[in-house]
C-alpha positions in Angstrom: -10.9 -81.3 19.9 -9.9 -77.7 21.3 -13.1 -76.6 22.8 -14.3 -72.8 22.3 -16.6 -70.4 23.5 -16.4 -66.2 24.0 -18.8 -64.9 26.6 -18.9 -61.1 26.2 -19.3 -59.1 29.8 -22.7 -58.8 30.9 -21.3 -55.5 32.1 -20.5 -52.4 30.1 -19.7 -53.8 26.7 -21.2 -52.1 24.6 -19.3 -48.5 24.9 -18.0 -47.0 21.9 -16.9 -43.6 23.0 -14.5 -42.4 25.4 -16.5 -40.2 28.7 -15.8 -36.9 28.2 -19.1 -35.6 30.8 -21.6 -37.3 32.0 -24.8 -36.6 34.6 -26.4 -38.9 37.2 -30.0 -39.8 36.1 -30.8 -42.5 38.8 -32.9 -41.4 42.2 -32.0 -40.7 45.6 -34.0 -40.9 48.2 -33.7 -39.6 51.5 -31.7 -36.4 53.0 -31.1 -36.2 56.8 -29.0 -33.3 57.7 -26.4 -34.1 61.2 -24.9 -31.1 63.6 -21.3 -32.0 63.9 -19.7 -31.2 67.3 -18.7 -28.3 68.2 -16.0 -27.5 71.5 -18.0 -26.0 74.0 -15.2 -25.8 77.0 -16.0 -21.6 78.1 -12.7 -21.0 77.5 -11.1 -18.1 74.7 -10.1 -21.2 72.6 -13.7 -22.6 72.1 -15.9 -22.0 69.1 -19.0 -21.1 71.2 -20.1 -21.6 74.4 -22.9 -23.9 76.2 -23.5 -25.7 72.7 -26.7 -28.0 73.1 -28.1 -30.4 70.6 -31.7 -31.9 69.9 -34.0 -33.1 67.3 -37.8 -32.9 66.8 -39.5 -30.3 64.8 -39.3 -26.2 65.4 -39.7 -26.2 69.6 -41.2 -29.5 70.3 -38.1 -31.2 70.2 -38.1 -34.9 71.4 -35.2 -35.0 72.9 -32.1 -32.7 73.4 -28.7 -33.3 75.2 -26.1 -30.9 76.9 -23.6 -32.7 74.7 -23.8 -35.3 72.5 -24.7 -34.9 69.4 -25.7 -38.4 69.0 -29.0 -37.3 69.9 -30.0 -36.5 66.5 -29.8 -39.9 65.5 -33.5 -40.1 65.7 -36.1 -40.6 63.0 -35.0 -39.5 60.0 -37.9 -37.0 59.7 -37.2 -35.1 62.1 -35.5 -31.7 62.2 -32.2 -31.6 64.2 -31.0 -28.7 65.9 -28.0 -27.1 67.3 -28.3 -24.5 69.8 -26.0 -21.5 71.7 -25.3 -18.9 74.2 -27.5 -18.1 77.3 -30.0 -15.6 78.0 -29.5 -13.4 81.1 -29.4 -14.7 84.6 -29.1 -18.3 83.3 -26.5 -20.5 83.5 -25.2 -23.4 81.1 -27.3 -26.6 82.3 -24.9 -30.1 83.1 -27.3 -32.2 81.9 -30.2 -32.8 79.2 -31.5 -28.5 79.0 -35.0 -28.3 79.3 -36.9 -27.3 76.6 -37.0 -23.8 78.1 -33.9 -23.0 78.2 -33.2 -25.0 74.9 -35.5 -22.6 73.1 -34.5 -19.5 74.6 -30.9 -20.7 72.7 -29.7 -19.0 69.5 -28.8 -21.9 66.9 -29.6 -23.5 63.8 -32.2 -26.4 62.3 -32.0 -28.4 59.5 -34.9 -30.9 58.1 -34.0 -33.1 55.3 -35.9 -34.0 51.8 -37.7 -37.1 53.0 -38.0 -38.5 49.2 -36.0 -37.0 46.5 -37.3 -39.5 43.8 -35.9 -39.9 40.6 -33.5 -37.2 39.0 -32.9 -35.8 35.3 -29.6 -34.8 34.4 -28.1 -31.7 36.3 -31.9 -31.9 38.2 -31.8 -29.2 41.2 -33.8 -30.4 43.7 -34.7 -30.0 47.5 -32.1 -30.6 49.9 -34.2 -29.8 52.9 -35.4 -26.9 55.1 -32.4 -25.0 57.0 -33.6 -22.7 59.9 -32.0 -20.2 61.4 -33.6 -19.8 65.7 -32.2 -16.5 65.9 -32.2 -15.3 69.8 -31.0 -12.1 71.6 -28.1 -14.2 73.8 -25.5 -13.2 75.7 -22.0 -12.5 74.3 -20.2 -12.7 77.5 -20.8 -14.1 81.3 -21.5 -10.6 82.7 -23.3 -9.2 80.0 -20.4 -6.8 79.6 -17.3 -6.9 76.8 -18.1 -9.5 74.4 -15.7 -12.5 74.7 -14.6 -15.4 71.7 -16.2 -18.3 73.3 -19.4 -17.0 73.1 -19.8 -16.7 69.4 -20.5 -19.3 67.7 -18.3 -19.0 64.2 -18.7 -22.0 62.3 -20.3 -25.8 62.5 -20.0 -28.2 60.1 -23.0 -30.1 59.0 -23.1 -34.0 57.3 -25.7 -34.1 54.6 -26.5 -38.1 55.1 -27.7 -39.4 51.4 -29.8 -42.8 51.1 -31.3 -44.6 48.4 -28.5 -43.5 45.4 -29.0 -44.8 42.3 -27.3 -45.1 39.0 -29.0 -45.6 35.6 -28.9 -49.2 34.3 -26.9 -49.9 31.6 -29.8 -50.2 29.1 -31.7 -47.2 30.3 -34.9 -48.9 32.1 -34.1 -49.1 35.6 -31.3 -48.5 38.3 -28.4 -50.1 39.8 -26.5 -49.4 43.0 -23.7 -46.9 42.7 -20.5 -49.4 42.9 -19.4 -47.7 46.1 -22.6 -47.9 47.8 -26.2 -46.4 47.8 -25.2 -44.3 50.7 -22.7 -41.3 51.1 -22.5 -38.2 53.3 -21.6 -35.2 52.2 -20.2 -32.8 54.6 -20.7 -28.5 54.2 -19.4 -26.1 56.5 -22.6 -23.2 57.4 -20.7 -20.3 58.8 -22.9 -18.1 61.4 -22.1 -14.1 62.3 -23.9 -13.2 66.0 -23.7 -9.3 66.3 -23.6 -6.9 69.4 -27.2 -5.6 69.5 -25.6 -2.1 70.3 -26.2 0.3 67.8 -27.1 3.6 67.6 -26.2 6.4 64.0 -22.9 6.6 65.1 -22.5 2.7 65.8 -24.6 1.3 63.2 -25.4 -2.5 62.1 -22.8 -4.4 60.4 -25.8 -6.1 58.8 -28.5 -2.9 57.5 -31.3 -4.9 55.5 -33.9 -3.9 58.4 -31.8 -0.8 59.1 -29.0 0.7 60.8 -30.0 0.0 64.0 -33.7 -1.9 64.7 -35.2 -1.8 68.1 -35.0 -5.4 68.5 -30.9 -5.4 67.7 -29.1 -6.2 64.9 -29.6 -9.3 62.6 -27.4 -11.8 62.3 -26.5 -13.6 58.7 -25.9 -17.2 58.1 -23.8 -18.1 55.3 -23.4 -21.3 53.7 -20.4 -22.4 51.8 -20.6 -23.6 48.4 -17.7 -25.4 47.9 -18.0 -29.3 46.7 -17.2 -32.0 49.3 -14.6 -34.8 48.5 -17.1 -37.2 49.5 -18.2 -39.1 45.7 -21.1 -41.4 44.4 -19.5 -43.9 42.0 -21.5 -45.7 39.0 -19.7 -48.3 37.4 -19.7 -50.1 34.4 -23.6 -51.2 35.2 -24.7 -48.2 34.5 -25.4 -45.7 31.4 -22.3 -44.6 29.5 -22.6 -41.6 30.3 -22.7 -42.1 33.9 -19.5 -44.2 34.2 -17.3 -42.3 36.7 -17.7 -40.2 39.8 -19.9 -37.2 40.9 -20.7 -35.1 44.2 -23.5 -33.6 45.6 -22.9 -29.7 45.7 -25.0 -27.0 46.8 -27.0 -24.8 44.0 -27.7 -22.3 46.9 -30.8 -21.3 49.2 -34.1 -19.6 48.7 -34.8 -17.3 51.7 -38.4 -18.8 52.6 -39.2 -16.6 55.9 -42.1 -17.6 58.1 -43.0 -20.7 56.1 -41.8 -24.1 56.8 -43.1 -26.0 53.5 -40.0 -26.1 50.7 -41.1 -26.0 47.2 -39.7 -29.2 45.4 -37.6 -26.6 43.1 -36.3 -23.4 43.8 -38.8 -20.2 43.5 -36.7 -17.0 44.2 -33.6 -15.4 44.0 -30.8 -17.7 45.0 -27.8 -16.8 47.3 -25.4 -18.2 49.8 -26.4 -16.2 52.8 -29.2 -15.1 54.8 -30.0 -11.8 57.2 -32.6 -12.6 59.9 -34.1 -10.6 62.3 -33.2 -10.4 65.6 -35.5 -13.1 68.2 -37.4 -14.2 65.1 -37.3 -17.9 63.4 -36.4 -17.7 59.6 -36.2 -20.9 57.5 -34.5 -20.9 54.3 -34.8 -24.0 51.6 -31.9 -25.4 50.5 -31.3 -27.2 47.0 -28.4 -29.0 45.3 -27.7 -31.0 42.6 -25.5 -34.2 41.5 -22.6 -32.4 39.3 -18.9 -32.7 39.0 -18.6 -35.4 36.9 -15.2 -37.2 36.5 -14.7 -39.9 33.8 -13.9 -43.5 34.9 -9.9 -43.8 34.8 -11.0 -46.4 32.1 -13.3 -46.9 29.5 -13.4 -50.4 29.0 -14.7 -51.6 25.6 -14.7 -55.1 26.0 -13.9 -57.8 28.6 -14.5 -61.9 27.8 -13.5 -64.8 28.4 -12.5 -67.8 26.0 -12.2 -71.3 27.2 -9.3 -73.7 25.3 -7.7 -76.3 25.6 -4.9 -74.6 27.4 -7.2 -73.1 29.7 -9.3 -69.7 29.9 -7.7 -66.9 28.0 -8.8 -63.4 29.2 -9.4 -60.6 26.6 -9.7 -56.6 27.3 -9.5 -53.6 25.5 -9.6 -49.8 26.9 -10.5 -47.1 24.8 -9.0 -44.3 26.7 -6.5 -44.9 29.8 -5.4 -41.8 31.8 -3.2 -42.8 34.9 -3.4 -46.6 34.9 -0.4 -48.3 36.3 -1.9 -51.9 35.7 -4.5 -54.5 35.9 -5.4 -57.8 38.2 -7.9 -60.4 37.3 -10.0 -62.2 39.8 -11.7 -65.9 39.3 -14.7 -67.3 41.6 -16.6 -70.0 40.8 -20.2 -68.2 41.6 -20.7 -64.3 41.8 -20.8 -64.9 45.2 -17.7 -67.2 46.1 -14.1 -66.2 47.7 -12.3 -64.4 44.1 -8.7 -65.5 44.1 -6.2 -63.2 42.1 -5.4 -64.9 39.6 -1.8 -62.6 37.8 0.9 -63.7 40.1 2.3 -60.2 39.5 0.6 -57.0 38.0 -0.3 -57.3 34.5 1.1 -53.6 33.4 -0.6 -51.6 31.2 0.7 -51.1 27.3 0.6 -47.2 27.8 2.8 -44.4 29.1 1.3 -42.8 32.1 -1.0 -40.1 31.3 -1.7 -41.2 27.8 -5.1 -40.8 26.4 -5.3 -43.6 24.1 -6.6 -47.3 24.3 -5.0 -50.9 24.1 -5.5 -54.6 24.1 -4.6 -57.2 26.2 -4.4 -60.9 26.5 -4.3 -63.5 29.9 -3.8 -67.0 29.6 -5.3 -68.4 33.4 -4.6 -71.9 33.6 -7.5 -72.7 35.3 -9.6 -76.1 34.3 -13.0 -75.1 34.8 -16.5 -75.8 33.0 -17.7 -72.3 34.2 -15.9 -69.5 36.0 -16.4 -66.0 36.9 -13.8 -63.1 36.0 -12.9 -60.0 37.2 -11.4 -57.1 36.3 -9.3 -54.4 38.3 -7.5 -51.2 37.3 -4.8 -49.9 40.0 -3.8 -46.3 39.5 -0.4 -45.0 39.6 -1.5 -43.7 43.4 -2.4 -47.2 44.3 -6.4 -46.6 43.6 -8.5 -49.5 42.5 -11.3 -49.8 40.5 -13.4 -52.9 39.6 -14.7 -52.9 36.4 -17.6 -55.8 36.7 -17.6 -59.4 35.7 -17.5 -61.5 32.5 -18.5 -65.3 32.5 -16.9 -68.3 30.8 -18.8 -71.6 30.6 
């Protein structure tokens, strides 16, 4: 007697539309912002000269370093900092700087959003506090014609993201984003140190507290907006609507002057750049939101698995297919056992790349088993792989 029995996927069954744009609706939860390094050799091919690092809130720092910039791997609450440039009759320390000389540096701060919470839709929310320690410094080693190692151009800063979270697929909880709950996101701030020489007929570059204050001219710090290639993946777990890939981009900044306390949500105009004073501390908040969304290369309708006589016949059908070369299946006898492959060779998908459209397929696995997990993998023309979750036969 042939014995029978269709398990649909616990997974992602029940679309019925193909993605078209989605937004992430989960929760994140913390932000810690990380200095990369920066060369530091004084020498007319480094970026800046006498770079230091620490971490610890505004100037009581808990610890700082000459450099390595491993030393803002501290508590994640704390603000980490990147520092530049000497004052006059100093010289660049070999060792740890003291806190003296640390905060007599020009440089830059950032202090993450300890608890994002949950999101809704294109939600913009607090990144964190960015802070900009701007200090008269030095632009040469004699105090005379300004030389390229002593600015300070650019620095690259990795926005570390904990605690992502898709929607479940029914809409009442969260699952774990298929490539992880953690991702960093890397933006580049750029950061213009003027001569503090002016007078009317050598004016500012930078005029929004005149041509040429008493205290020198301001400086700006500008912060790209361009999205990272770094991704947060929710798979067929999660909503519909959420089935594919996003990034974390930056909405802009809300100049926030003396005060250190970021609003949840942005009050202000927003823009990608900041003026500050010369030898004053200026924080500005920073927000972003989850955007970019990008279908799944699939949209899988169904996935089961039949059990027969013969064996265990695997069933799937797409509804839309954009640069799929082919599929693999994978059998395990728990969710947590080895999976073996189970095609012998790729199973090739019915479509012409680039097509838009859907198809079925069929698998026959020969496998004699009372229960078995499958699953099942798209590979891309590029050689990409996705999983697209599990389906049980028993």
């Amino acid at each position: 007697m042939k014995r029978k029995m269709k398990i649909s996927a616990i997974l992602a069954l029940v679309l019925t539309m193909v993605l078209v744009s989605g937004v992430l609706a989960g929760s994140i939860g913390n932000i810690d912002g990380v200095w990369q390094y920066v060369e530091d050799n004084p020498d007319p091919t480094s970026n800046a000269y006498c770079v230091t690092y620490g971490t610890g809130p505004g100037t009581s720092e808990t610890a700082r370093s000459r450099n390595d910039p491993a030393i803002q791997s501290g508590p994640i609450i704390d603000e980490n900092q990147i520092h530049y440039g000497k004052q006059a009759n100093s010289t660049c320390p070999t060792s740890a700087p003291s806190s003296t000389f640390f905060d007599a540096q020009s440089g830059l701060g950032f202090d993450g959003n300890d608890n994002v919470g949950p999101l809704s839709g294109e939600q913009i929310f607090l990144l964190g506090r960015l802070t900009h320690y701007n200090r008269p410094i030095w632009l040469s080693s004699d105090g005379s014609t300004p030389a390229d190692w002593a600015f300070m151009k650019w620095i690259d800063i990795d926005l570390n993201v904990t605690g992502i979270q898709c929607t479940s697929l029914d809409g009442t909880g969260t699952v774990d984003p298929i490539n992880g709950t953690s991702h960093t996101f890397t933006y580049r701030v750029n950061f213009d140190e003027t001569p503090n020489t002016c007078s009317s007929t050598n004016q500012c570059f930078y005029q929004t507290f005149g041509y040429c204050p008493s205290e020198g001219c301001p400086d700006a710090v500008t912060v790209s907006s361009a999205p990272p290639a770094q991704t947060i993946e929710c798979g067929t777990d999660a909503l519909p609507t959420e089935q594919g890939t996003f990034t974390l981009v930056l909405d802009g900044f809300v100049e926030n002057g003396t005060s250190t306390t970021c609003p949840a949500t942005p009050s202000g105009a927003y823009s990608t750049q900041y003026v500050t004073k010369e030898g004053t501390t200026n924080h500005a908040c920073l927000y972003g939101k989850i955007t970019g969304f990008v279908p799944a290369a699939v949209t899988l309708k169904d996935f089961s698995a039949t059990i027969t006589e013969d064996g265990i016949m695997l069933n799937w059908e797409t509804l839309s297919e954009v640069n799929t070369l082919g599929f693999n299946l994978y059998r395990s006898e728990t969710l947590e056992a080895e999976k073996v492959l189970v095609n012998p060779e790729l199973i090739l998908s019915n479509l012409a790349p680039g097509s838009l459209g859907g198809a079925l397929y069929e698998y026959l696995d020969g496998a004699n088993a009372a229960e078995a997990y499958y699953w099942l993998e798209e590979i891309e023309i590029d050689g990409t792989a996705t999983s697209y979750g599990w389906t049980l036969a028993r």
